[in-house]
Structures are given as C-alpha cells and as structure tokens.
N, CA, C and O atoms as a MOPAC input file, in Angstrom:
PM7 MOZYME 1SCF
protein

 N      7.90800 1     0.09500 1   -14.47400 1
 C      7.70200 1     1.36900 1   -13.82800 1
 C      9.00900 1     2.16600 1   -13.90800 1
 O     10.14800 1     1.71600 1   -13.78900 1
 N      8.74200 1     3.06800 1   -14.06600 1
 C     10.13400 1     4.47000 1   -14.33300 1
 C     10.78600 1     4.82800 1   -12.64800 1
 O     10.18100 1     5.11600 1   -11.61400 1
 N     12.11900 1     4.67800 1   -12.90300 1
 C     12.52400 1     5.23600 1   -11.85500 1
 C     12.17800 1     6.58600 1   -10.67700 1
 O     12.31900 1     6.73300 1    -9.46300 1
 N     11.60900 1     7.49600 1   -11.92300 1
 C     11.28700 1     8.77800 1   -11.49900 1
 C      9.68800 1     8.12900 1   -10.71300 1
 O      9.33100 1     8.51500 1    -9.60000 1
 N      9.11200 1     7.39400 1   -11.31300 1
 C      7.58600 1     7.09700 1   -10.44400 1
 C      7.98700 1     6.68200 1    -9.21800 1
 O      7.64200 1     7.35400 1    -8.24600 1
 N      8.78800 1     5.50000 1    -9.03600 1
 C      9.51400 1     5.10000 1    -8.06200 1
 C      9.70600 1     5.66900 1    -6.82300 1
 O      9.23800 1     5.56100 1    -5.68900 1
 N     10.57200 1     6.33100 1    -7.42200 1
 C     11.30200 1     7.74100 1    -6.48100 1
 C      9.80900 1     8.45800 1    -5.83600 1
 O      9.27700 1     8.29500 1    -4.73800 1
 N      9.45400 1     9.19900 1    -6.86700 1
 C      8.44700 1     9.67200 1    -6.42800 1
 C      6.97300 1     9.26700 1    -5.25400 1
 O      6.31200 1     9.99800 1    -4.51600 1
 N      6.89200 1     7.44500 1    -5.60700 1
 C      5.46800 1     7.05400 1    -4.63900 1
 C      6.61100 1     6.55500 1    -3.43300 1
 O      5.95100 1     6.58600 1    -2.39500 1
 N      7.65100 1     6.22500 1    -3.17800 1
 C      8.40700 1     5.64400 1    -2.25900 1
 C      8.64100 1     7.13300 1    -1.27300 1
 O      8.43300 1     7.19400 1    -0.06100 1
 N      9.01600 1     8.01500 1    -1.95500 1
 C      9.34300 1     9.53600 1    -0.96600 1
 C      7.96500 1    10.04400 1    -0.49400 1
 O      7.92700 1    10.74800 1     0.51500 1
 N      6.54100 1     9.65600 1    -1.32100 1
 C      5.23600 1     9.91300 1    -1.06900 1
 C      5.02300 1     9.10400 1     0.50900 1
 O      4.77400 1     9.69000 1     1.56300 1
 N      5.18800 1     7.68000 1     0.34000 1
 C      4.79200 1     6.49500 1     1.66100 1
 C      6.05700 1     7.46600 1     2.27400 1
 O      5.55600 1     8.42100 1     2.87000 1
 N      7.40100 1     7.49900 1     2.30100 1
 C      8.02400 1     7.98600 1     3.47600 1
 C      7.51900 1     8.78400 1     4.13300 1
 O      7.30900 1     8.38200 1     5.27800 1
 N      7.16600 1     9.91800 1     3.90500 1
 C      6.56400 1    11.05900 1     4.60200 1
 C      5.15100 1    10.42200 1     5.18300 1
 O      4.84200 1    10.69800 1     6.34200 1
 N      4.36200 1     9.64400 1     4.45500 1
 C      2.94300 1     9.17600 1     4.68800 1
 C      3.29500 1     8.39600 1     6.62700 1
 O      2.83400 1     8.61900 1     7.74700 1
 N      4.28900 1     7.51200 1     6.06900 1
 C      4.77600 1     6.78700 1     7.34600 1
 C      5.14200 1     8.13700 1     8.54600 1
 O      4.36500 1     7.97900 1     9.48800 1
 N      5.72500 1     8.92600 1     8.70400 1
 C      5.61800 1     9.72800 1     9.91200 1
 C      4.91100 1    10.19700 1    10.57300 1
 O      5.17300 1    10.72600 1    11.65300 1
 N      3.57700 1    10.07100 1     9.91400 1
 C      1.87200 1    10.13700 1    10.22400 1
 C      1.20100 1     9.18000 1    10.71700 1
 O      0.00500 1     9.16000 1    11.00600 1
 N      2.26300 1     8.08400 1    10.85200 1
 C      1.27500 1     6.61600 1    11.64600 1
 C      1.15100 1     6.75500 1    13.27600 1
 O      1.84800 1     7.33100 1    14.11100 1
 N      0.14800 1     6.09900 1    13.34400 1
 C     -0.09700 1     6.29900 1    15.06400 1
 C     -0.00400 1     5.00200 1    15.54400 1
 O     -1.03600 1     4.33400 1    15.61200 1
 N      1.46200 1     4.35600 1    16.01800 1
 C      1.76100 1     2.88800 1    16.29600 1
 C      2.01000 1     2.67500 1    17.88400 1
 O      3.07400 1     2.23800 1    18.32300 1
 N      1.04800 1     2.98800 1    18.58700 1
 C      1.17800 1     3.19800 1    19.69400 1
 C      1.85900 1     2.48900 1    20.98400 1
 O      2.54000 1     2.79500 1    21.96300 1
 N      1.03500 1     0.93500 1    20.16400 1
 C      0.78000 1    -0.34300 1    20.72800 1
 C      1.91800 1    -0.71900 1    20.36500 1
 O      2.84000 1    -0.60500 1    21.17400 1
 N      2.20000 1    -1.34400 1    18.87200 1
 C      3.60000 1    -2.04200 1    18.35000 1
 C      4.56700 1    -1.19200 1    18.05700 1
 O      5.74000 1    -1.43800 1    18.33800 1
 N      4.19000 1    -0.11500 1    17.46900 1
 C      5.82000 1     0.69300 1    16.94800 1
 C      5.96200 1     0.58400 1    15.62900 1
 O      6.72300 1     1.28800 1    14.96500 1
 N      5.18200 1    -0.36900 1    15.15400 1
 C      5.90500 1    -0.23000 1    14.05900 1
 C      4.90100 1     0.12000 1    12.87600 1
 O      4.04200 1    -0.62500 1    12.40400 1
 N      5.10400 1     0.99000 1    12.62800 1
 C      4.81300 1     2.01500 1    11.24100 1
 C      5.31700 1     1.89900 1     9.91000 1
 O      6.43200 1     1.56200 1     9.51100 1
 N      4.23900 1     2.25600 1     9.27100 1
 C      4.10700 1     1.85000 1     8.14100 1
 C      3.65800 1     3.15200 1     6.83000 1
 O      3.05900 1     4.16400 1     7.19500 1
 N      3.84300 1     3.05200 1     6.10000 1
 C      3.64600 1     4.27700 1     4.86000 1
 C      3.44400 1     3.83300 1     3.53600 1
 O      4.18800 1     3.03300 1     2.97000 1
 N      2.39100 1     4.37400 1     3.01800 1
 C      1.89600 1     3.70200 1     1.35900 1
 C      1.61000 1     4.79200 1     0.82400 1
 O      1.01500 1     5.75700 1     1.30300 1
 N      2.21400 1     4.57100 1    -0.59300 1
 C      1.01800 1     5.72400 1    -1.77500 1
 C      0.97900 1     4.89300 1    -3.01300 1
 O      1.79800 1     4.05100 1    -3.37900 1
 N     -0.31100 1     5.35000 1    -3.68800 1
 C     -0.91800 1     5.05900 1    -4.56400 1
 C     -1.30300 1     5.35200 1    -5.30000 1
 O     -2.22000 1     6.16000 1    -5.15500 1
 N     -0.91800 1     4.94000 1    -6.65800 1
 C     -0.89800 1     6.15400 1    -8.16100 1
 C     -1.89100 1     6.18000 1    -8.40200 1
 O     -2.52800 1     5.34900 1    -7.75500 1
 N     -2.60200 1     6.88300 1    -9.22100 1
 C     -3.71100 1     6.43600 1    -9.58800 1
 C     -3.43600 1     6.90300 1   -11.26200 1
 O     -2.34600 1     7.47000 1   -11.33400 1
 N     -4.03400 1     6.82800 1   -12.42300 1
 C     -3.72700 1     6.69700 1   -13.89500 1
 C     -3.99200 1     7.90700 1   -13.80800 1
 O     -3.32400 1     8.29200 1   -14.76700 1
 N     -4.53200 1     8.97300 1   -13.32900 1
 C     -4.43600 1    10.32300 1   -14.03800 1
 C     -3.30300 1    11.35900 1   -13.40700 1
 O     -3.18300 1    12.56500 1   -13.62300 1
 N     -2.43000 1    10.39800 1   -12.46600 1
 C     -1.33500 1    11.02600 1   -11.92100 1
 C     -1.30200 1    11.77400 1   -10.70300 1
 O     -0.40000 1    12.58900 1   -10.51100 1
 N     -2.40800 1    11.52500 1    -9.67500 1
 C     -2.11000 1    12.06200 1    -8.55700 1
 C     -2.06300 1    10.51200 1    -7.57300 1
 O     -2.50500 1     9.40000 1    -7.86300 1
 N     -1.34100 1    10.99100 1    -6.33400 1
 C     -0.98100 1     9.95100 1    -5.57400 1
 C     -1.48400 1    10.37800 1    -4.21400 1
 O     -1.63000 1    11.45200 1    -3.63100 1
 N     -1.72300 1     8.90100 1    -3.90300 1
 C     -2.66500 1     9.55000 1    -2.46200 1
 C     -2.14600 1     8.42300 1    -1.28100 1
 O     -2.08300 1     7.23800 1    -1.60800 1
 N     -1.79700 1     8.82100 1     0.02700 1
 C     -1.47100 1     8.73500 1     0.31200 1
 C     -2.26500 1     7.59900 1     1.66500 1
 O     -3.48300 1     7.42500 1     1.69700 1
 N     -1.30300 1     6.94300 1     2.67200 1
 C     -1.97000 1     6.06700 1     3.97900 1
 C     -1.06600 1     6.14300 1     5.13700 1
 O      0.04100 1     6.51900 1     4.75100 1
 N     -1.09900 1     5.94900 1     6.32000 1
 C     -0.21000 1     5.41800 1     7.47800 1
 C     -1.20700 1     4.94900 1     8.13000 1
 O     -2.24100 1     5.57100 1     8.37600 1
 N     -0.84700 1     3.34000 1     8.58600 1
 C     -1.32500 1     2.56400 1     9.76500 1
 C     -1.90500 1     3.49400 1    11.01200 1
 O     -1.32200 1     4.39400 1    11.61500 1
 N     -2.74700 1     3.17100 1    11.12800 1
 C     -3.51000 1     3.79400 1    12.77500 1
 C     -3.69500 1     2.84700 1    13.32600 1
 O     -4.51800 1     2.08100 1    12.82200 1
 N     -3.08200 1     2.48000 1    14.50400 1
 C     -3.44500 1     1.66900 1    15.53200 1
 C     -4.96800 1     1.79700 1    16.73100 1
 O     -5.61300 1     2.81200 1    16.99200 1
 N     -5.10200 1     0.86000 1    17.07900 1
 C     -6.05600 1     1.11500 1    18.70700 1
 C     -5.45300 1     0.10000 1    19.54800 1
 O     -4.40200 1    -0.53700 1    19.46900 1
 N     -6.54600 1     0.13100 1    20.48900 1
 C     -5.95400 1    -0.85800 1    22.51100 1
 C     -5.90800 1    -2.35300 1    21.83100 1
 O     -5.13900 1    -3.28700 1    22.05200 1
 N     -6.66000 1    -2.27300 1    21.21500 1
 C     -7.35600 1    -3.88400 1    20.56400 1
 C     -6.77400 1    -4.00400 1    19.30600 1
 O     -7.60700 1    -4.40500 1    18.49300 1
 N     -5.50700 1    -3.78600 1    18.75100 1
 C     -5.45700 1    -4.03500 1    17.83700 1
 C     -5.74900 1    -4.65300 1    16.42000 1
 O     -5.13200 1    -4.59900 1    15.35600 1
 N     -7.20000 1    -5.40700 1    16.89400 1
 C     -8.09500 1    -5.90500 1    15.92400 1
 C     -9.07800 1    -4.58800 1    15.13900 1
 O    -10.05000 1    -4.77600 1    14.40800 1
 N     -8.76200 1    -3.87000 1    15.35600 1
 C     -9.42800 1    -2.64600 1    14.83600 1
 C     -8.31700 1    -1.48200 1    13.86500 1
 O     -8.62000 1    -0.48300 1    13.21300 1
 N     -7.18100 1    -2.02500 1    14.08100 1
 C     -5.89700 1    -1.50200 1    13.23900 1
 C     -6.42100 1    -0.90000 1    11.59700 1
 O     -7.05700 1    -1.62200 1    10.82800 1
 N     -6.17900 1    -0.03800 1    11.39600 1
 C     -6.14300 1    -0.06300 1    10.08400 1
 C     -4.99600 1     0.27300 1     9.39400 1
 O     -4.28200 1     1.21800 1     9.73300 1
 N     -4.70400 1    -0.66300 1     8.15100 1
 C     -3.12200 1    -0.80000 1     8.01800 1
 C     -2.96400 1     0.60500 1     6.65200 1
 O     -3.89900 1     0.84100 1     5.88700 1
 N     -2.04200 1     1.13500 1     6.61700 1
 C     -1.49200 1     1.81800 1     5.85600 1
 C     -2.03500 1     1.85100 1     4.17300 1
 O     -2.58200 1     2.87900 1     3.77300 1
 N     -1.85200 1     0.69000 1     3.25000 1
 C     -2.71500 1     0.47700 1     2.21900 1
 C     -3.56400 1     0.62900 1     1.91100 1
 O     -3.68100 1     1.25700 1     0.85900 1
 N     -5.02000 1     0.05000 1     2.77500 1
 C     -5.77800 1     0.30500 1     2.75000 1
 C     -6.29500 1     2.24000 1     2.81500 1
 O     -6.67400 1     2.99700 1     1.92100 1
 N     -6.03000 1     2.48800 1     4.54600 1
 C     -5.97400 1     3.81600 1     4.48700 1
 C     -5.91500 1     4.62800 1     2.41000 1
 O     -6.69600 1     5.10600 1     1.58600 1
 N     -4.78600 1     4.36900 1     2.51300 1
 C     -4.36600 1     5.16900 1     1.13900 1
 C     -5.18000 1     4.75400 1    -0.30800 1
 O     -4.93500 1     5.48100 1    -1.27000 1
 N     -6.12400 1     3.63700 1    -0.50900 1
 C     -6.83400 1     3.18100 1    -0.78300 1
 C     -8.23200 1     3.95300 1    -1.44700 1
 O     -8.63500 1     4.43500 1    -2.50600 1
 N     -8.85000 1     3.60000 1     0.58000 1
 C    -10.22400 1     4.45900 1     0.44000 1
 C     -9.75900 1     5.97900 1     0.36100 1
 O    -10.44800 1     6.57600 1    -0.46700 1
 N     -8.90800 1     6.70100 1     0.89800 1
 C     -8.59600 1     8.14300 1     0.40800 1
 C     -8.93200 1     8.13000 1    -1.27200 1
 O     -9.71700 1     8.91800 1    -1.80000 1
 N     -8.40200 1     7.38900 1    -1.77900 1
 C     -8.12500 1     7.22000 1    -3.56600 1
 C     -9.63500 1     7.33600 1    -3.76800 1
 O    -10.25600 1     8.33400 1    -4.13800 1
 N    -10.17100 1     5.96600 1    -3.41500 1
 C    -11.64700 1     6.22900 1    -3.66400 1
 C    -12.55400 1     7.10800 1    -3.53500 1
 O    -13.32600 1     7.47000 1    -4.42300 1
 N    -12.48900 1     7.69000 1    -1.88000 1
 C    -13.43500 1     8.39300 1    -1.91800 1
 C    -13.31200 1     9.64200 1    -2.40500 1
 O    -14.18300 1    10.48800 1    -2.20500 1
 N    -11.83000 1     9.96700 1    -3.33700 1
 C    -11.76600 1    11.10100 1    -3.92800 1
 C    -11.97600 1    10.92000 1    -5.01000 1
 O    -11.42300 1    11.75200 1    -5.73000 1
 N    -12.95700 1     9.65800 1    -5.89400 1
 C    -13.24000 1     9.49400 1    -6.77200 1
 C    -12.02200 1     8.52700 1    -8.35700 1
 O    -12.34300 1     8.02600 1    -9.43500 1
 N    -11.14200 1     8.64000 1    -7.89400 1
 C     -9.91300 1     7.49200 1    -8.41100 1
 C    -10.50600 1     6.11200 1    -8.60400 1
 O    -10.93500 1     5.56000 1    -7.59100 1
 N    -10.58200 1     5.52800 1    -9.67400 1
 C    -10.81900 1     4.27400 1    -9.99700 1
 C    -10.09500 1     3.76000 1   -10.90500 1
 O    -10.61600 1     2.87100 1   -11.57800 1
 N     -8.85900 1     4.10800 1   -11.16400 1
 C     -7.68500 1     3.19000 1   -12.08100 1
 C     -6.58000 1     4.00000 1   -11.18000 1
 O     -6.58700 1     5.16400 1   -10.77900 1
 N     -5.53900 1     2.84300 1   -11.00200 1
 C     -4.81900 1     2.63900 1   -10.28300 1
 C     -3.36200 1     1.94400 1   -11.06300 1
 O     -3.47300 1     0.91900 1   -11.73700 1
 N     -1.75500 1     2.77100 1   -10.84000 1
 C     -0.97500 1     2.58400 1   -11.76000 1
 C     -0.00700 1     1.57100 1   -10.71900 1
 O      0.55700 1     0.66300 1   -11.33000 1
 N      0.16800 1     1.60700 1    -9.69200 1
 C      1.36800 1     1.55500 1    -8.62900 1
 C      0.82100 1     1.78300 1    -7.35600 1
 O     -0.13000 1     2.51500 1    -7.08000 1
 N      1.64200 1     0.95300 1    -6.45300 1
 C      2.15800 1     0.97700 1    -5.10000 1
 C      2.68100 1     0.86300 1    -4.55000 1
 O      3.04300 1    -0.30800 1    -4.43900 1
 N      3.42100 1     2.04900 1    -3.43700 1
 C      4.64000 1     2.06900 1    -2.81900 1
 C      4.19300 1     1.79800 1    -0.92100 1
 O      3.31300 1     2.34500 1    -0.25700 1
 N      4.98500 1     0.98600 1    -0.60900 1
 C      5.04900 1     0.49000 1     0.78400 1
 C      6.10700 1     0.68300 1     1.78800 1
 O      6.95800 1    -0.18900 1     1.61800 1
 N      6.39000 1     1.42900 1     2.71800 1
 C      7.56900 1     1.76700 1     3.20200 1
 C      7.26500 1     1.37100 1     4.76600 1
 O      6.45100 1     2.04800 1     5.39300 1
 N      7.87000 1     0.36600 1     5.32500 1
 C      8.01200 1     0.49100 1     6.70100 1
 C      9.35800 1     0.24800 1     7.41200 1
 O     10.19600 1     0.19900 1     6.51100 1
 N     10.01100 1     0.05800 1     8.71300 1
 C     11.63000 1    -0.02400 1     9.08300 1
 C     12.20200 1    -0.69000 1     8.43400 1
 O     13.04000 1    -0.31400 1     7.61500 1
 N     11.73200 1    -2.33400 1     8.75500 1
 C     12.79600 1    -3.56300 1     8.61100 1
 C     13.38900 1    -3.09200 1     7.73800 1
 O     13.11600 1    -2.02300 1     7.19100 1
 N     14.73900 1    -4.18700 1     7.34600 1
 C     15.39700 1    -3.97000 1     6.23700 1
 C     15.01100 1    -4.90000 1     5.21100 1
 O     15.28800 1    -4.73000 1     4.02400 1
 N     14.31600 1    -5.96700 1     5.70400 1
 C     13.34100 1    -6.79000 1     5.06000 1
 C     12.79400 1    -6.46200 1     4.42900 1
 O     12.66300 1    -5.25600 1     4.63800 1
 N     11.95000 1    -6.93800 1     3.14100 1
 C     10.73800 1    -6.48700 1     2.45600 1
 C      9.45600 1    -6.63300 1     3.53500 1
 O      9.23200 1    -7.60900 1     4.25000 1
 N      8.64800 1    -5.34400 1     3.44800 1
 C      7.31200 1    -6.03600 1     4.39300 1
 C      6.18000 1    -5.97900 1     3.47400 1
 O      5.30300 1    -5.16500 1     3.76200 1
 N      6.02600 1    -6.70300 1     2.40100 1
 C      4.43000 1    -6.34100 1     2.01700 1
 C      2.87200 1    -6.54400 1     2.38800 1
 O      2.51400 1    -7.47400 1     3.11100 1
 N      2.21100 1    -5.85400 1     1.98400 1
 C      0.95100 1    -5.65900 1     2.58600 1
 C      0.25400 1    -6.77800 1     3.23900 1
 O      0.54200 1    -7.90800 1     2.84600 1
 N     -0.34700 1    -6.68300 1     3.88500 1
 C     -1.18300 1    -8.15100 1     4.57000 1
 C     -2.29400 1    -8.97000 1     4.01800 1
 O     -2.73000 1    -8.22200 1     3.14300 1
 N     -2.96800 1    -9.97200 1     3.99200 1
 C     -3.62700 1   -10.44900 1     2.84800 1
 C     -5.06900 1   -10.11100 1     3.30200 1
 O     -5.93400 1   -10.92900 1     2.98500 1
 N     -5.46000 1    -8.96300 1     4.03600 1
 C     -6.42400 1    -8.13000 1     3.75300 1
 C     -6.68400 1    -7.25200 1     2.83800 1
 O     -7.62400 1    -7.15500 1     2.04900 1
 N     -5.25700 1    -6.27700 1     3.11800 1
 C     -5.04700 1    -5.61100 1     1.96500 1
 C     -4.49800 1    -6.08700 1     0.53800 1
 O     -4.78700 1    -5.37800 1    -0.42500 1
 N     -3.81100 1    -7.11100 1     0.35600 1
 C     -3.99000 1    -8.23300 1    -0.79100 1
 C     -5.34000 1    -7.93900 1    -1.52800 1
 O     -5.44200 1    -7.31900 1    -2.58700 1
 N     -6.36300 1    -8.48800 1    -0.79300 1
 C     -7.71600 1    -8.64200 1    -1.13000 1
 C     -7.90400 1    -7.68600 1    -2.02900 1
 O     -7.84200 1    -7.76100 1    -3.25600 1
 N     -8.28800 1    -6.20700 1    -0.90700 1
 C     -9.26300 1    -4.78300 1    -1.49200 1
 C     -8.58500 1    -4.64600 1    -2.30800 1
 O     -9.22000 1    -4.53000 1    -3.35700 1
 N     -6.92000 1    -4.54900 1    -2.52600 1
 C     -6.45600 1    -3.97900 1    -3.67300 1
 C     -6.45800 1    -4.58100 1    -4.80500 1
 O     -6.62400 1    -4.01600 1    -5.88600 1
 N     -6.27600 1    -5.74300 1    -4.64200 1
 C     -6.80800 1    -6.59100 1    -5.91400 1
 C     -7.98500 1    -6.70700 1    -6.58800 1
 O     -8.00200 1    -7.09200 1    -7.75700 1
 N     -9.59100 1    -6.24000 1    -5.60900 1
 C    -10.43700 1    -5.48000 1    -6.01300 1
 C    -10.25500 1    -4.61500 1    -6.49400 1
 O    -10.69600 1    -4.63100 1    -7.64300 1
 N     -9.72600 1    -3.63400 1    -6.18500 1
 C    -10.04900 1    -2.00400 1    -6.75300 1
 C     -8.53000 1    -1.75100 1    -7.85600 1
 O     -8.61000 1    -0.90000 1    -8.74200 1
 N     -7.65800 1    -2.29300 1    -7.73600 1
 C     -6.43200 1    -1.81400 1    -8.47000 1
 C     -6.15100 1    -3.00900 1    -9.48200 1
 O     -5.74100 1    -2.56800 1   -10.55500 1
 N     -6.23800 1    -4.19100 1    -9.45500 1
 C     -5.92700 1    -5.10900 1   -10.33000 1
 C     -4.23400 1    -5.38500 1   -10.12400 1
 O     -3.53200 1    -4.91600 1    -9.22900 1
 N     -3.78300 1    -6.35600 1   -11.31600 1
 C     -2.42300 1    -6.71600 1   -10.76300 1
 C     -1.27700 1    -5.29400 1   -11.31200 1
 O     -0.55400 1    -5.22100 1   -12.30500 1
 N     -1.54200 1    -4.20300 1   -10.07000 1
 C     -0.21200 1    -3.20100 1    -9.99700 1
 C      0.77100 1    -3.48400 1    -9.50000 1
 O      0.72000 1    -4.08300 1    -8.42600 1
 N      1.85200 1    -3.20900 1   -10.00700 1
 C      3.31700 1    -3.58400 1    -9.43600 1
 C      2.87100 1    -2.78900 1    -7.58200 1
 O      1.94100 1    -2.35100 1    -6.90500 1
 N      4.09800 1    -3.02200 1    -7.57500 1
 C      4.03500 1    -2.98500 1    -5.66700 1
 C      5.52700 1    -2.86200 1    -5.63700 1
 O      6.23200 1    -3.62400 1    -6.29900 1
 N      6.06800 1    -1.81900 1    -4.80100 1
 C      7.36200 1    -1.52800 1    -4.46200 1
 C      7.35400 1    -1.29500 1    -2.68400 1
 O      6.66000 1    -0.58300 1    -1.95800 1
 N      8.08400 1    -1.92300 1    -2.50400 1
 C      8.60500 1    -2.04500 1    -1.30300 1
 C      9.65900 1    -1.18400 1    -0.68800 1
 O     10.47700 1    -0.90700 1    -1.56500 1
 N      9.94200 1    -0.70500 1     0.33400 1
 C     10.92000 1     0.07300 1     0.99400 1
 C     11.42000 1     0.28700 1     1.99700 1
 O     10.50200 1     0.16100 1     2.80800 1
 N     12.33300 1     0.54800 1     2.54300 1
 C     12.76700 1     1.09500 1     4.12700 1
 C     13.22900 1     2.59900 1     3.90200 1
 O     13.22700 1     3.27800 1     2.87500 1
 N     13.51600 1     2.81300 1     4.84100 1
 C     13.85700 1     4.22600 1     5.13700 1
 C     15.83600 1     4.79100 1     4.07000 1
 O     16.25800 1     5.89100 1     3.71400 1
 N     16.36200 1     3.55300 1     3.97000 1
 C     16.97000 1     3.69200 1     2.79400 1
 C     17.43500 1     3.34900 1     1.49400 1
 O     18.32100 1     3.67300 1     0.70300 1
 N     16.45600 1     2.54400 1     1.59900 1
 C     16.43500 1     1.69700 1    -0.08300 1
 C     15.53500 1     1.02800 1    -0.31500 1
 O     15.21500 1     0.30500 1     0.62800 1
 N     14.75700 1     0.90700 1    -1.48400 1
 C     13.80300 1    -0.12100 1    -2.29000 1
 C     14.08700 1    -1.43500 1    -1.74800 1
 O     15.21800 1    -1.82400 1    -2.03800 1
 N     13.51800 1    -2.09200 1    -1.17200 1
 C     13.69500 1    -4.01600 1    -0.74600 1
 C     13.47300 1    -4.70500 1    -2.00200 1
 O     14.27500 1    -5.55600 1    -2.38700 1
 N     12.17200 1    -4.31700 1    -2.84000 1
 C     11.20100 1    -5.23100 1    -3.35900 1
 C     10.33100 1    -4.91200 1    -4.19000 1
 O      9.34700 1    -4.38600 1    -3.67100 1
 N     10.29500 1    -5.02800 1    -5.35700 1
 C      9.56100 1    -5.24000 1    -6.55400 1
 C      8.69800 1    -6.29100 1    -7.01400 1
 O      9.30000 1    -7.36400 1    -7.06600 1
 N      7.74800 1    -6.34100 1    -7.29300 1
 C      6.53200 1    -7.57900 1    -6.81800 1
 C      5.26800 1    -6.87600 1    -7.95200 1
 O      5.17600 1    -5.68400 1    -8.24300 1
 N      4.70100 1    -7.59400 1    -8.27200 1
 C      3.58500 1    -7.43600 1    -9.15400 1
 C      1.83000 1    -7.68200 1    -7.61500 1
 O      2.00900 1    -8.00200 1    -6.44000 1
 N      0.75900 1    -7.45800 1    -8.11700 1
 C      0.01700 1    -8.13600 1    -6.96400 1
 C     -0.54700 1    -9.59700 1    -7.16200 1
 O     -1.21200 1   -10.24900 1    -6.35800 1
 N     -0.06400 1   -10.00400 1    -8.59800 1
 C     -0.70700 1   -11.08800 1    -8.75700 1
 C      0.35100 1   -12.05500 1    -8.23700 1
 O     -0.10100 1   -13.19200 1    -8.10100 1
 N      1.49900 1   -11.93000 1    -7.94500 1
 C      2.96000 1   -12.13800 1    -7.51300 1
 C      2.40000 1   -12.70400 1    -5.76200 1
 O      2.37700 1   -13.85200 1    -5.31800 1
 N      2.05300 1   -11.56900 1    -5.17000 1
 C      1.74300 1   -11.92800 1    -4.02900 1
 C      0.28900 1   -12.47000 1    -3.68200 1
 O     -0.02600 1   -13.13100 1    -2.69200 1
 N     -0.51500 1   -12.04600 1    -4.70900 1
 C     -1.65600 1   -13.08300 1    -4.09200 1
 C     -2.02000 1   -13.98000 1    -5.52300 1
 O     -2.84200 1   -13.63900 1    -6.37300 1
 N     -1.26100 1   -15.08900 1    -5.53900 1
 C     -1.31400 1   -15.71400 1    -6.91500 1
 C     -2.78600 1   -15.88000 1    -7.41400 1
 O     -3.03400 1   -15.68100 1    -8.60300 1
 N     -4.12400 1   -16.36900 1    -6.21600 1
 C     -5.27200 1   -17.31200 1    -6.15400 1
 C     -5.82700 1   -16.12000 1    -5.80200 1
 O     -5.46100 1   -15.85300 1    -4.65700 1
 N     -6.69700 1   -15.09200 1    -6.34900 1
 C     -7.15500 1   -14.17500 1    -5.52700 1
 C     -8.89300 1   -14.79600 1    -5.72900 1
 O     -9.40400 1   -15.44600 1    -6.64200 1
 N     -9.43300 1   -14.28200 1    -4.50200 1
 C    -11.11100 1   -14.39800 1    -4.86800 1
 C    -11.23600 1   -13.18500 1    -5.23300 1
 O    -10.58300 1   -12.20100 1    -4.88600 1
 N    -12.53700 1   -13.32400 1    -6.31100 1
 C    -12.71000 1   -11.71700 1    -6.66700 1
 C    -14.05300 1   -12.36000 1    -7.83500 1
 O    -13.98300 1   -13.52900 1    -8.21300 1
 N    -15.17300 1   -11.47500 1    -8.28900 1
 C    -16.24900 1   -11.53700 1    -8.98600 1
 C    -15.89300 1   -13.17200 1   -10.38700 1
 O    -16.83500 1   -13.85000 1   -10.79700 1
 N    -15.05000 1   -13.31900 1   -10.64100 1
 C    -14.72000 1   -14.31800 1   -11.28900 1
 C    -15.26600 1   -15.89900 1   -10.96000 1
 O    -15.73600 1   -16.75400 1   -11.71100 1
 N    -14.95300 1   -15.89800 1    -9.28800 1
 C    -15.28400 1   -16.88300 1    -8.52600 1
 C    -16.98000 1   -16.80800 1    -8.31300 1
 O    -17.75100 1   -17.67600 1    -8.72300 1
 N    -17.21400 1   -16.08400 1    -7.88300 1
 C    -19.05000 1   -15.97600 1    -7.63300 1
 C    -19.95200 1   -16.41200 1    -8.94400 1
 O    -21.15200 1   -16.66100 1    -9.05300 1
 N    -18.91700 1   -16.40100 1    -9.85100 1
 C    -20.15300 1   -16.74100 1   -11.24900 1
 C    -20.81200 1   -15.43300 1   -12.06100 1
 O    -21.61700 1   -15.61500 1   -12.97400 1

C-alpha cells in the first residue's frame, strides 16, 4: 500500500473517530475503508447501557460501503487512543473477511501508524463459504 493511501484512510478513521459515541467506556474508535474504485467510507463505534448492543467502528464503515453499493474492497484503516496497536475484534474479523477478503489493515493512534497486518494475518482460520461445502 502507498504511503499517500495510508495517509489518506488513517486521516479518514481520525476524523471518523471524533464521531464515536463512547459513553459507557470512553474509548473510541475510527475506521475507513477503501473500496477499488477509490472512494472511502467511513465508521465510529456507537455505544448503548448494555453494551452488548455496541456497534464497533469497522463494521459501521463496512455496511455504509455496502449499502452504498461497494463490493471490492482495497484497505483498512483503524484508529483508536492506545499507543498500542488495537485491531478489530473477531466479529469484525469475520464480516470483513466476508465482504473484503485478505486487505491489508493499518492500525493507528492519534500520532502514528502502530501496525501493518494483512486480514489473513489476524484471522489465520477464517470460516467462510469454503467450510459449508
């Protein structure tokens, strides 16, 4: 992936992240997502009381992609505080490995890239139509 894409889906999730509603935990989160004909669409985590109803950032930016009709997918950028890498959760593992296949994945904080990762990287064993037969 080109620096300039980089730059570009990482400054996309930054801004995406100031849009999260982390009410409960605080901690917020920001994604964008290329898609092959070059527009990027964007997610932030929304929380609720029950946090079992969370919807995390990825995803969000995801179904936006979809339901604006996007079905190839180049990249993904992930931005939340730590200085840690935080990547996506193995929910979002899942869908995206459905719908995007193995896209690199970039990681971030508020001032530098953490983490460079492929998705087959993070979910080595994925289930997906292969397994069903």
């Amino acid at each position: 992936m080109r620096a300039s894409e980089i730059r570009r889906l990482v400054g996309a999730a930054r801004a995406a992240r100031r849009h999260a509603v982390a009410r409960e935990s605080g901690f917020t989160v920001g994604a964008a997502l290329a898609s092959s004909d070059g527009r990027v669409f964007t997610g932030c985590n929304v929380e609720n009381a029950t946090l079992g109803l969370t919807v995390c950032a990825e995803r969000v930016a995801l179904w936006k992609a979809l339901s604006e009709g996007a079905r190839s997918f180049t990249a993904l950028a992930v931005v939340a505080r730590p200085s840690a890498p935080t990547p996506p959760c193995g929910a979002c593992r899942q869908l995206l490995w459905e719908y995007c296949g193995d896209i690199p994945i970039v990681l971030a904080n508020a001032r530098r890239v953490t983490g460079h990762h492929t998705l087959a990287e993070l979910l080595p064993m994925p289930f997906d139509r292969r397994i069903r037969g």
